[in-house]
C-alpha positions as CSV (number, residue, x, y, z in Angstrom):
1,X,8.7,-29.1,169.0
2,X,6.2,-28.9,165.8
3,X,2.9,-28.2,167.2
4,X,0.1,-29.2,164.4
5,X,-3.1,-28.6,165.3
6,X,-6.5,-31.6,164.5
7,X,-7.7,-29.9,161.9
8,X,-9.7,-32.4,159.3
9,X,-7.1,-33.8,156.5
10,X,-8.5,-31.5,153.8
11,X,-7.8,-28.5,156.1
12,X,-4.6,-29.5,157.4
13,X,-3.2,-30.2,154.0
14,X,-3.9,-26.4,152.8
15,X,-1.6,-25.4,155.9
16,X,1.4,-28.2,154.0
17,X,3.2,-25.4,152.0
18,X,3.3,-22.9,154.7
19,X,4.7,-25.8,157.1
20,X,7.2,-26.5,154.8
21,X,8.4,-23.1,154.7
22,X,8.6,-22.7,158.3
23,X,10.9,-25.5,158.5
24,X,13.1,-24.1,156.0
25,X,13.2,-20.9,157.8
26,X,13.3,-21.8,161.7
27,X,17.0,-22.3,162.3
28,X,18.2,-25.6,164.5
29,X,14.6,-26.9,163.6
30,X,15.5,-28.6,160.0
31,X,16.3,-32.4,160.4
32,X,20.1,-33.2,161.1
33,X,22.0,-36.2,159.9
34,X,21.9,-38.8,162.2
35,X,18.5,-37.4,163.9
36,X,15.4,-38.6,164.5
37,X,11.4,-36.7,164.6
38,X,9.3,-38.6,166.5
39,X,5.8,-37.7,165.6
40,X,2.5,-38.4,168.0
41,X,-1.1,-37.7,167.6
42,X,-3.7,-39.4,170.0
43,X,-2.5,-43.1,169.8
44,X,-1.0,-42.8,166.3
45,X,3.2,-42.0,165.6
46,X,5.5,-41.8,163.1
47,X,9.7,-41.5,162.6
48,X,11.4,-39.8,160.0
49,X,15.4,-40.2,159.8
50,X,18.3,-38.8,157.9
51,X,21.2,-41.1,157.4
52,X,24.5,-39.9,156.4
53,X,25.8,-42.1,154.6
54,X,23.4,-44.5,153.4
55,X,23.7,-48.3,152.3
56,X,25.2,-49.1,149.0
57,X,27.2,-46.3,148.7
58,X,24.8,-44.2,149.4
59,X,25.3,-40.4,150.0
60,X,22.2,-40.1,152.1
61,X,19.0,-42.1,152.7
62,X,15.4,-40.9,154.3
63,X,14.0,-43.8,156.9
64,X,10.7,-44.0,157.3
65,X,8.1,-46.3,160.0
66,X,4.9,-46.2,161.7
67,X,5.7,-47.7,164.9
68,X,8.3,-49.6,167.1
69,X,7.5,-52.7,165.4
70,X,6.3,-51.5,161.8
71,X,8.8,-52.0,159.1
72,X,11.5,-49.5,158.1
73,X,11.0,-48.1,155.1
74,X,13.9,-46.2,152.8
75,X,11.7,-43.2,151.1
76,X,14.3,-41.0,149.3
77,X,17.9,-41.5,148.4
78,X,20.7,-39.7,146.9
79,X,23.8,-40.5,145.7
80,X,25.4,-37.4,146.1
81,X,24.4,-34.1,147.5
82,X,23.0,-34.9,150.9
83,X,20.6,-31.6,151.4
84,X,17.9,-33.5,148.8
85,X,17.4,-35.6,151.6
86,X,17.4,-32.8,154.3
87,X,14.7,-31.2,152.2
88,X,12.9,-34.3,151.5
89,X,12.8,-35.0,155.4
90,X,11.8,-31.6,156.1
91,X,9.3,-31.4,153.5
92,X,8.0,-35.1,155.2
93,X,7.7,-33.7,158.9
94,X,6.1,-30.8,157.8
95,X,3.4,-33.0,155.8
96,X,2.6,-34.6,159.4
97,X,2.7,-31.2,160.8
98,X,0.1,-29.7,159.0
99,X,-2.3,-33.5,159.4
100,X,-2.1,-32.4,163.4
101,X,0.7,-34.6,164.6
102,X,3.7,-33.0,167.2
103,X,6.7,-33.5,165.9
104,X,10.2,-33.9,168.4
105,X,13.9,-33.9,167.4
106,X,15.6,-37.0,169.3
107,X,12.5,-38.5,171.2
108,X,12.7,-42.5,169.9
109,X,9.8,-44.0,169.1
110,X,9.8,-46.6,171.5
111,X,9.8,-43.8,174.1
112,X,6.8,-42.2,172.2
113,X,4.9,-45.4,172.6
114,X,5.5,-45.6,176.4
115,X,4.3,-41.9,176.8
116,X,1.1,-42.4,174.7
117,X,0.3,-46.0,176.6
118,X,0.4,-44.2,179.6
119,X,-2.0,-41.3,178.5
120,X,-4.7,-43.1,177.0
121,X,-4.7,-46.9,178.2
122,X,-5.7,-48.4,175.1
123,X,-4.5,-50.2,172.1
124,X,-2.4,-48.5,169.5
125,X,-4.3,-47.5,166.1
126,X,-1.7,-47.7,163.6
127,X,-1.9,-47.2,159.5
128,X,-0.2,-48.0,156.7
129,X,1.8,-45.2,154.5
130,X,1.6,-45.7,151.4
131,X,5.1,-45.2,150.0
132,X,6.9,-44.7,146.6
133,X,10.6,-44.5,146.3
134,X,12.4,-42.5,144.2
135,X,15.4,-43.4,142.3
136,X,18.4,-41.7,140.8
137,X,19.1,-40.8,137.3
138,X,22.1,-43.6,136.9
139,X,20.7,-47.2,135.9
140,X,18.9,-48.9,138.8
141,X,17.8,-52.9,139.4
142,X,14.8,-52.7,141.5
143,X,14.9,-54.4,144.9
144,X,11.8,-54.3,146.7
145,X,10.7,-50.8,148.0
146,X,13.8,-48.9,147.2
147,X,16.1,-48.3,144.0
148,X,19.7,-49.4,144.2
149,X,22.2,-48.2,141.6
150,X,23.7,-50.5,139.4
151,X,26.2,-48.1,138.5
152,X,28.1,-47.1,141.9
153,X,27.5,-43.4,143.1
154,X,26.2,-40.7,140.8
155,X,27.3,-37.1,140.6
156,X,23.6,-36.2,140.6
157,X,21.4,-36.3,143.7
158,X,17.8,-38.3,142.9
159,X,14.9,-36.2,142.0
160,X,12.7,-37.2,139.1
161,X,9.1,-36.4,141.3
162,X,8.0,-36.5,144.6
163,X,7.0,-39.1,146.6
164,X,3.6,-40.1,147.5
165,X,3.2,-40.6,151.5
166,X,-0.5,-41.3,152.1
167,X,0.0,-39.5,156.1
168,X,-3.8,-40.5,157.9
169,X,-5.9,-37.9,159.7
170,X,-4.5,-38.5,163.6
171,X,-8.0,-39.5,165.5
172,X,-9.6,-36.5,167.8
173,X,-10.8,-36.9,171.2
174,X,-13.4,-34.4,171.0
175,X,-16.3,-36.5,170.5
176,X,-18.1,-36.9,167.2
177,X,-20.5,-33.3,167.7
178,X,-17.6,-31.4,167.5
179,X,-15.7,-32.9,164.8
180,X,-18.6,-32.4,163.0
181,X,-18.7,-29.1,163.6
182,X,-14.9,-28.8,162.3
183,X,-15.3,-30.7,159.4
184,X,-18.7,-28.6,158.3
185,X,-18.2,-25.7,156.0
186,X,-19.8,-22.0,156.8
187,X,-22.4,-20.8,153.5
188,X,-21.3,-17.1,153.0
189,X,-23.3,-16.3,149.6
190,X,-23.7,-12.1,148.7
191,X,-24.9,-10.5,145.8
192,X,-25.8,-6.8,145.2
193,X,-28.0,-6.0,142.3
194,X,-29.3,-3.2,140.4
195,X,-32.4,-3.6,138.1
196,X,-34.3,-1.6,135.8
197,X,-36.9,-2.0,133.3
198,X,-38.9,0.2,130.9
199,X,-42.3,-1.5,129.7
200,X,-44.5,0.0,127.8
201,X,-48.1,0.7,129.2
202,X,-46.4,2.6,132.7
203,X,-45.2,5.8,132.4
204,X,-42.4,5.2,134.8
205,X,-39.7,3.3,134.9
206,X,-38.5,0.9,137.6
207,X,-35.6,1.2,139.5
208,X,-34.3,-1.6,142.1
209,X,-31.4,-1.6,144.1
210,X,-31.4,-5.1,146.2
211,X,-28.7,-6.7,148.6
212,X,-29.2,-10.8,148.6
213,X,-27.8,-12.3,151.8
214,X,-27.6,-15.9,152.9
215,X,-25.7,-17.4,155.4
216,X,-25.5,-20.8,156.7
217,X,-23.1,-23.8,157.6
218,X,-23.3,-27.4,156.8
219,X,-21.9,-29.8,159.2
220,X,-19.6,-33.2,158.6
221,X,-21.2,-36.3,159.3
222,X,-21.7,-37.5,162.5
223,X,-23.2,-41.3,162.7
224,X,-23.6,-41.0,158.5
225,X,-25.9,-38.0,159.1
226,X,-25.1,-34.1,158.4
227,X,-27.3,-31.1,158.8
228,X,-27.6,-27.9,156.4
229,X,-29.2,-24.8,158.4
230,X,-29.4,-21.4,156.1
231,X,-30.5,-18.6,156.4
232,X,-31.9,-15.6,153.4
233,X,-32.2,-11.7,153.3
234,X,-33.1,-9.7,150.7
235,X,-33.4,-5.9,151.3
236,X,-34.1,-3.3,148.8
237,X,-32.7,0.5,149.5
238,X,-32.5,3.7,147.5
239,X,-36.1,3.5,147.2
240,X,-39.1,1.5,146.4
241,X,-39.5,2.6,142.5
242,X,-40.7,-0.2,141.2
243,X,-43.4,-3.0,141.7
244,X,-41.9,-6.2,144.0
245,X,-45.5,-7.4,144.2
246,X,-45.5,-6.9,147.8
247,X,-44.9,-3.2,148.1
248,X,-48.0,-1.5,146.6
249,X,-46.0,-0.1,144.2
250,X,-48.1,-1.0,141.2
251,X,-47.3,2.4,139.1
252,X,-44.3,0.8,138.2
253,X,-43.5,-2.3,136.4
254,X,-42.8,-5.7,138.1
255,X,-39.5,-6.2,139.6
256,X,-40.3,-9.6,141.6
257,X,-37.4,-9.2,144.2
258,X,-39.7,-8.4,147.6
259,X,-37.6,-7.6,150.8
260,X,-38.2,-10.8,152.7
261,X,-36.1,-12.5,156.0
262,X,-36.5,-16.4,155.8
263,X,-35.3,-19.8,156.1
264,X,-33.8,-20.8,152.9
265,X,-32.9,-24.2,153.8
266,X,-33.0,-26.5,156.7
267,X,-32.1,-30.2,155.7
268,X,-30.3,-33.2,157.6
269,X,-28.9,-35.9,155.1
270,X,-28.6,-39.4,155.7
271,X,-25.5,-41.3,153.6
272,X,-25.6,-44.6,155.7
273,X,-26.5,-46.4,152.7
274,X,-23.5,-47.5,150.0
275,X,-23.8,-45.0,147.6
276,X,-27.0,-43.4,148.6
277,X,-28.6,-39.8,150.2
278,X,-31.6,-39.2,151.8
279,X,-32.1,-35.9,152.4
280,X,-35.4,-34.4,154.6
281,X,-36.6,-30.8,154.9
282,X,-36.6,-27.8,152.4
283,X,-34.0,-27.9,150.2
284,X,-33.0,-27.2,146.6
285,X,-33.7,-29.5,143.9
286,X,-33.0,-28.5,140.1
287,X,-34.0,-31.2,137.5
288,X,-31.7,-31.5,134.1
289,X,-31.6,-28.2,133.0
290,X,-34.1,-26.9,135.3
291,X,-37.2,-26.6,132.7
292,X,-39.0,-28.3,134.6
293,X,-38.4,-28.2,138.5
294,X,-35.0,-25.4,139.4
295,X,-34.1,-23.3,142.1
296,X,-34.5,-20.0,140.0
297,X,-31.2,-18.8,141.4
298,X,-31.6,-15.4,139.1
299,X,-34.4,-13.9,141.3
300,X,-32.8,-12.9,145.0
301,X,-35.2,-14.9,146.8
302,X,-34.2,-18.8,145.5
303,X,-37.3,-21.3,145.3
304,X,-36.8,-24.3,147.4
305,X,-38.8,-27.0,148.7
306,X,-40.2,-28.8,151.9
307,X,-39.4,-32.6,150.4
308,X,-37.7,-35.5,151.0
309,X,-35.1,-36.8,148.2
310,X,-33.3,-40.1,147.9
311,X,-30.5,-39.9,145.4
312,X,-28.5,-43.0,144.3
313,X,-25.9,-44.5,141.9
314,X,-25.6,-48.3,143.5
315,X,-25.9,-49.1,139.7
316,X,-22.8,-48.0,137.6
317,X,-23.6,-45.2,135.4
318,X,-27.1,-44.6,136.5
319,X,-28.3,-41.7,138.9
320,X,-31.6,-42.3,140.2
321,X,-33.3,-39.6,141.7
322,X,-37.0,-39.1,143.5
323,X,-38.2,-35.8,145.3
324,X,-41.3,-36.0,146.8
325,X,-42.7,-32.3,147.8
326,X,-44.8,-31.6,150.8
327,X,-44.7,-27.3,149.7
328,X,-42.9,-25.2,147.4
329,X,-41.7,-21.8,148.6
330,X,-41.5,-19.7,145.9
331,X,-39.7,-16.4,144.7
332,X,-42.7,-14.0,145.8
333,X,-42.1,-14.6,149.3
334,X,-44.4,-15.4,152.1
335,X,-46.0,-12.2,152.0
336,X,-47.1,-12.8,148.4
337,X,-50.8,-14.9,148.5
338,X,-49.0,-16.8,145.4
339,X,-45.6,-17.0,147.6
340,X,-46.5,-20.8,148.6
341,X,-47.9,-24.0,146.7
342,X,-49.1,-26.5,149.4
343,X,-48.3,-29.9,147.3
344,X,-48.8,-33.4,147.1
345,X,-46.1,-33.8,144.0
346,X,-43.6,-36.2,142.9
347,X,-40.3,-35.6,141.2
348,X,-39.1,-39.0,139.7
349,X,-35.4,-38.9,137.2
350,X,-32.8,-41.5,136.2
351,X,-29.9,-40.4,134.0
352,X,-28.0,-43.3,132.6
353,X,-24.0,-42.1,131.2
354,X,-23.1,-43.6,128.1
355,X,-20.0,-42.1,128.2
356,X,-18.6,-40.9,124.6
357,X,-22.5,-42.4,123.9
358,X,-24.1,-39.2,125.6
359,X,-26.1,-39.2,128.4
360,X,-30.6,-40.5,128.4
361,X,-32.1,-39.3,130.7
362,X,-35.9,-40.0,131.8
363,X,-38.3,-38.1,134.4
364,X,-41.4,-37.9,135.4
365,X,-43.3,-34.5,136.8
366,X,-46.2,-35.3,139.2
367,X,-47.9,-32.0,140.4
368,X,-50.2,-31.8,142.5
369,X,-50.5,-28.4,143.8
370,X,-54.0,-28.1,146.1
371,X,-53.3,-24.1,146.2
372,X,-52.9,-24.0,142.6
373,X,-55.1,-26.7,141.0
374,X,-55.4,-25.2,137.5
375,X,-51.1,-25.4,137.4
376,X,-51.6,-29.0,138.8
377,X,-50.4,-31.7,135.6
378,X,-48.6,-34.8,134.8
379,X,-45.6,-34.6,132.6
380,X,-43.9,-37.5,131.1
381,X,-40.2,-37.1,129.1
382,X,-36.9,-37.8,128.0
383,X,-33.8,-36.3,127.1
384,X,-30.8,-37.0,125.0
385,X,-27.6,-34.8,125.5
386,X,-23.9,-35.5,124.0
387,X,-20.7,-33.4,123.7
388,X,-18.4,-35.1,120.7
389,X,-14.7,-33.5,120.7
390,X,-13.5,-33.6,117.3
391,X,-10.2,-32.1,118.3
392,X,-9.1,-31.9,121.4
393,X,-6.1,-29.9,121.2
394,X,-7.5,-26.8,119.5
395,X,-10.9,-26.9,121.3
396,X,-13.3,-28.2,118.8
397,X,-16.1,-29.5,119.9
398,X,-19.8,-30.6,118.7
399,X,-22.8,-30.3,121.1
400,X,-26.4,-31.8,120.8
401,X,-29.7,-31.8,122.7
402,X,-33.2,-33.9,122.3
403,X,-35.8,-33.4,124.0
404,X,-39.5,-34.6,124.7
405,X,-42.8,-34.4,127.4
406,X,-46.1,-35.3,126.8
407,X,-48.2,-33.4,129.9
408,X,-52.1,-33.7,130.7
409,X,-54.2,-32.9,133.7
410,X,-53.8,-34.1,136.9
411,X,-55.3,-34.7,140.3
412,X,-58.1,-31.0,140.8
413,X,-57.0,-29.2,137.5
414,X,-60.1,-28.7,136.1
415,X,-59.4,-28.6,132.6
416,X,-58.5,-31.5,131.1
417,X,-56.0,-31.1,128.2
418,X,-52.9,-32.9,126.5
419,X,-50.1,-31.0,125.3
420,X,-46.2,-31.7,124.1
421,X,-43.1,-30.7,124.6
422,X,-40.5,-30.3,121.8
423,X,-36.7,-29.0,122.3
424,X,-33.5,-30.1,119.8
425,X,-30.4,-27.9,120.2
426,X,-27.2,-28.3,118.5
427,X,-23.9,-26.4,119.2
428,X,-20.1,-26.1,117.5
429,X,-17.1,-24.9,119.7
430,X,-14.1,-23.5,118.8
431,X,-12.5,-22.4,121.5
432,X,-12.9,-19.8,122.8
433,X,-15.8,-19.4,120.4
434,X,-18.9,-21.3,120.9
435,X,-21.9,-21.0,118.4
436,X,-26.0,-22.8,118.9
437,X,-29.1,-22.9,117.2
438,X,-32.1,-24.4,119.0
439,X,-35.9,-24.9,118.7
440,X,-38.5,-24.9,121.8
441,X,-42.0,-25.6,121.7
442,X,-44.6,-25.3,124.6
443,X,-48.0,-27.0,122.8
444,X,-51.1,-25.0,123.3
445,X,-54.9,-25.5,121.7
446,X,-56.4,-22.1,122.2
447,X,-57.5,-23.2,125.9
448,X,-54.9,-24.3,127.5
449,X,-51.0,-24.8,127.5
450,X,-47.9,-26.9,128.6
451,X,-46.8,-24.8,131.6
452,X,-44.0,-25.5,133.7
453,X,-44.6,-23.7,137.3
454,X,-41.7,-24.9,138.9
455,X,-39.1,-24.4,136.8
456,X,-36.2,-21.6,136.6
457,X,-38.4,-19.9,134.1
458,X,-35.5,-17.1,133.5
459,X,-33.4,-19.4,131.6
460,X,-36.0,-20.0,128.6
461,X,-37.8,-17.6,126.0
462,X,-35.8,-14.6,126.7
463,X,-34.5,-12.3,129.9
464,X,-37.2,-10.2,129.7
465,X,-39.6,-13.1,131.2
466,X,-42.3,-12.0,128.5
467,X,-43.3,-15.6,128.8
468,X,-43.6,-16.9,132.6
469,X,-46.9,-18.1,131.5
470,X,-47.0,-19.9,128.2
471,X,-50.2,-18.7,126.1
472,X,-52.9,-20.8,125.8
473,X,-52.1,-20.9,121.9
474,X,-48.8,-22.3,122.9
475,X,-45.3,-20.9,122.3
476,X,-42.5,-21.9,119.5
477,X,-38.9,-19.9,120.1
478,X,-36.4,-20.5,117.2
479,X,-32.9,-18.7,119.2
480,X,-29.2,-18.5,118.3
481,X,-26.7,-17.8,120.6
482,X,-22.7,-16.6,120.3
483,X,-20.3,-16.9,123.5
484,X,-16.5,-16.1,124.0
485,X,-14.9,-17.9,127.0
486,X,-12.0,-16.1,128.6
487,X,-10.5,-18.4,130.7
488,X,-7.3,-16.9,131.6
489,X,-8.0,-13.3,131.1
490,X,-5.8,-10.7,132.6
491,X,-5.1,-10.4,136.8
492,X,-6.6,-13.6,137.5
493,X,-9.7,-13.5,136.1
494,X,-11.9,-15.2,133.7
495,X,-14.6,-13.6,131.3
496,X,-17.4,-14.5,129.2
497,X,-19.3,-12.9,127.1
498,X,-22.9,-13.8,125.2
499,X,-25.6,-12.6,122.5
500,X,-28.8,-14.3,122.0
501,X,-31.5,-13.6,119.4
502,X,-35.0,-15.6,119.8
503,X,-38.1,-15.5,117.5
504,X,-41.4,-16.1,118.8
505,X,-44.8,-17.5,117.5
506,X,-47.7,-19.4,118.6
507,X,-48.3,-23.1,117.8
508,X,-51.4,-22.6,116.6
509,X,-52.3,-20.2,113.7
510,X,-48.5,-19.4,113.9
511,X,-49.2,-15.7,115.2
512,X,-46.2,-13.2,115.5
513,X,-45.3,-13.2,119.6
514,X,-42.3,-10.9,118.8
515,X,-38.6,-11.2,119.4
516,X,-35.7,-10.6,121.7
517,X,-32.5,-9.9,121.8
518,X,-30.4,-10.3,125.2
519,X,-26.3,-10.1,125.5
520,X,-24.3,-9.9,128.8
521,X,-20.7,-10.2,129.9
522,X,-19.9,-12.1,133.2
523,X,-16.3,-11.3,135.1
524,X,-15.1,-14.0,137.8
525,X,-12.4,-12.9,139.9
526,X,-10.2,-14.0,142.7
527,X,-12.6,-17.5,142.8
528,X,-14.9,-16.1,145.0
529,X,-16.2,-12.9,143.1
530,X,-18.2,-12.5,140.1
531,X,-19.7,-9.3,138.1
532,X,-22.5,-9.6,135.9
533,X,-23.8,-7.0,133.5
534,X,-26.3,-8.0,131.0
535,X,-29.8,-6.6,129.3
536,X,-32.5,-7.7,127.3
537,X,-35.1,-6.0,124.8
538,X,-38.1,-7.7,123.5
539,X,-40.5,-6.3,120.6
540,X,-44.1,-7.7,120.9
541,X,-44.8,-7.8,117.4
542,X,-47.8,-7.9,116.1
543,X,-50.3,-10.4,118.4
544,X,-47.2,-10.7,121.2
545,X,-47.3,-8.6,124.7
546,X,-45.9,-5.1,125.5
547,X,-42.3,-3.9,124.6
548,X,-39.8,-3.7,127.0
549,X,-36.0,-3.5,128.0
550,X,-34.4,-4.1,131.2
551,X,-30.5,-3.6,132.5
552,X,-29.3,-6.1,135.4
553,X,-25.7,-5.2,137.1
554,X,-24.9,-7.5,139.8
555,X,-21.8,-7.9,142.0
556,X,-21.7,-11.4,143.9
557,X,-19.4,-13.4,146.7
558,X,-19.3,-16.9,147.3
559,X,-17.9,-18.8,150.0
């Protein structure tokens, strides 16, 4: 007997090869001429047959049905050398094997009915394979579901591709709780990093070593719900040389990575709706390109968000999204005094594909932040992004961005201001090469500034987060970056490598705010591993902040 275990379809499926194998290897077990598997789950079977010979001069035929009365389908022939269907038999019961059926040599199907009538009483679920037959390489007139030769027997057994056989899930009896368990996947997500960073204006440098830990498991759904629980750690070790903002350590410079033990996120998603998700509880949320609301996945302890989201596409090519957001739990931790906004905000986005067009995408940034009223604004924008291949065979590609916000006070802020937003990008690939100029600008009037608090401010104006704060003269950053994509790099990996240069002045009076230049080189590895190297240095200039250089290495695992 073939014992498969109900495991969910996607899991069983991984299991197919191996189960293929081990019918190839267990002697007496392959599928003899003449013989018959009989294969059961709950109230579901199936029959798979060898016949030697087959009809029409056949050498061998595979028969194929769903139950006593379901129709008899031929799903692989040959005209000569009978183990092509012996291995396409195999192959088949092994297929059902790994969805969780029990395969038995000899059993009839009929007698398979009787025995699962008696078990569970109830009427027998039944569905329909989805079958393609394959034909041989000798001319063939089509009848029906099956190819018949025109030209008598062939030399040659039939094997142009494999057939498709859509084999259902067989239907657990462990209630829905626990299939919802087994269908849920476990969060495993690791990353080690060291840190340092020189800065002028403290006579010591800072040194971090930090371990990121989160763990968690997301469930299948169970009555069109699921439920995401997980869980974060970040630990620092080797001792506390520089300044988390939490430790005291304020000889040092900032390193904002605090040791902190938390609930990253706790969410339960409705999808009961056609083509819809609800989601309640804290959760991420990154908006476009995160310059406006992201995660901040850089720093070890991720922002995330007590809200409520309802995400849709029920109209073709348009993703509507709306976040509302109760608090914001930030990267500081809840030991930091400025590790929480309480919030009254709204997140509003709709990204319409135009295909070959490019994408348009609209948003809206309602912040009302009653712990942080000055940061509390209204910010109003759209955005244009396109990728045109101009050949696709040698990798050339052309990119281009668009970009603009208008933001003003809102709700307690007492300062009232209006300030723009103005980013254009454009990019040229050749694989592996990719070159792009850009062009950012954060308004400011002297008092005050577009500011974007709840963004992933790490991936803007340079690594060395000069510029979490825009200055209330504003900020312009002219930057040009070079990558190399190694795709299929040596021993399974994949590599890529970056330098970025970015120049820095104020929008008004134009003053010199200095200039960076970061690179970095990023190794993934056996999918699940990645190692991450890079370092920035920033020059202040004449009117811009203190110099300073900082080294990241970082090891990671996913799961």
């Amino acid at each position: 007997m073939f014992k498969g275990s109900l495991f969910s379809k996607h899991v069983g499926r991984s299991f197919y090869m191996a189960g293929a194998a081990g019918i190839a290897l267990s002697g007496g077990q392959a599928l003899a001429a003449g013989k018959t598997h009989t294969c059961t789950a709950s109230c579901e079977y199936r029959s798979v047959e060898v016949v030697e010979p087959g009809e029409n001069g056949r050498a061998c035929e595979v028969k194929y049905r769903n139950s006593e009365t379901g129709p008899e389908q031929v799903l692989w022939y040959a005209n000569s050398a009978t183990e092509y269907c012996q291995t396409k038999a195999d192959d088949l019961i092994a297929r059902l094997v790994a969805s969780g059926f029990d395969c038995v040599e000899g059993e009839s199907v009929s007698q398979a009915s009787a025995s699962i009538d008696s078990q569970h009483q109830g009427g027998l679920q039944t569905a329909q394979a989805s079958v393609v037959a394959e034909q041989s390489d000798s001319p063939t007139t089509e009848i029906g579901m099956t190819q018949v030769s025109a030209s008598g027997p062939s030399t040659v057994a039939a094997a142009p591709s494999a057939a498709s056989v859509d084999i259902p899930v067989p239907k657990s009896n462990d209630g829905p709780i626990i299939d919802a368990i087994k269908n849920g996947k476990p969060i495993i997500d690791v990353r080690y990093r060291f840190e340092t960073k020189s800065q002028a204006g403290f006579a010591e440098d800072a040194y971090a070593n930090t371990i990121r830990t989160r763990l968690g498991f997301e469930s299948g759904e169970v009555f069109d719900f699921k439920v995401l629980v997980e869980f974060e750690n970040v630990t620092s070790f080797g001792g506390d040389d520089f300044n988390s903002t939490t430790n005291g350590m304020t000889m040092f410079p900032v390193i904002p990575d605090p040791d902190a033990t938390e609930i990253n996120r706790a969410q339960i998603t409705y999808t009961g709706i056609d083509k819809t998700a609800v989601t309640f509880g804290r959760q991420r949320f990154n908006l476009n390109n995160q310059r406006f609301v992201g995660a901040v996945d850089f720093r070890q302890n991720q922002q995330t968000f007590d809200a409520i989201r309802l995400s849709t596409k029920l109209i073709d090519r348009v993703t509507f999204d709306y976040l509302y957001i109760d608090r914001v739990h930030r990267i500081f931790g809840d030991n930091n005094p400025a590790g929480e906004f309480d919030s009254n905000s709204h997140i509003i986005s709709a990204v319409v594909d135009g295909g070959e067009l490019g994408k348009v995408k609209a948003y809206g940034v309602i912040l009302d932040l009653t712990t942080a009223a000055g940061l509390s604004s209204q910010s109003w924008g759209g955005r244009y992004e396109n990728a045109i291949v101009l050949d696709k065979d040698v990798g050339i590609k052309l990119g281009v961005v668009a970009e603009y916000a208008t933001q003003s006070d809102y709700a307690a802020n007492p300062v009232s201001f209006r300030e723009e937003y103005i980013h254009g990008e454009a990019s040229l690939s050749v694989a592996p090469f990719t070159g792009k100029i850009g062009y950012e600008k954060l308004g400011g009037d002297g008092t005050s500034s577009f500011k974007t608090p709840l963004a992933t401010l790490h991936k803007f104006q340079g690594f060395a987060d000069v510029f979490l704060v825009t200055p209330a003269s504003g900020l312009e950053d002219i930057y040009g970056t070079i990558s190399y994509s190694w795709k299929d790099a040596p021993f399974g990996t994949s590599v890529n490598l970056f330098a970025t240069y970015h120049d820095f002045q104020s929008d008004v009076g134009s003053l010199d705010l200095g200039e960076e230049f970061d690179a970095g080189i990023a190794v993934k590895f056996h999918k699940h591993w990645t190692v991450n190297v890079k370092g920035a240095v920033y020059n202040g200039g004449a009117f811009g902040p203190a110099d300073r250089s900082l080294v990241w290495a970082s090891l990671r695992f996913q799961y």
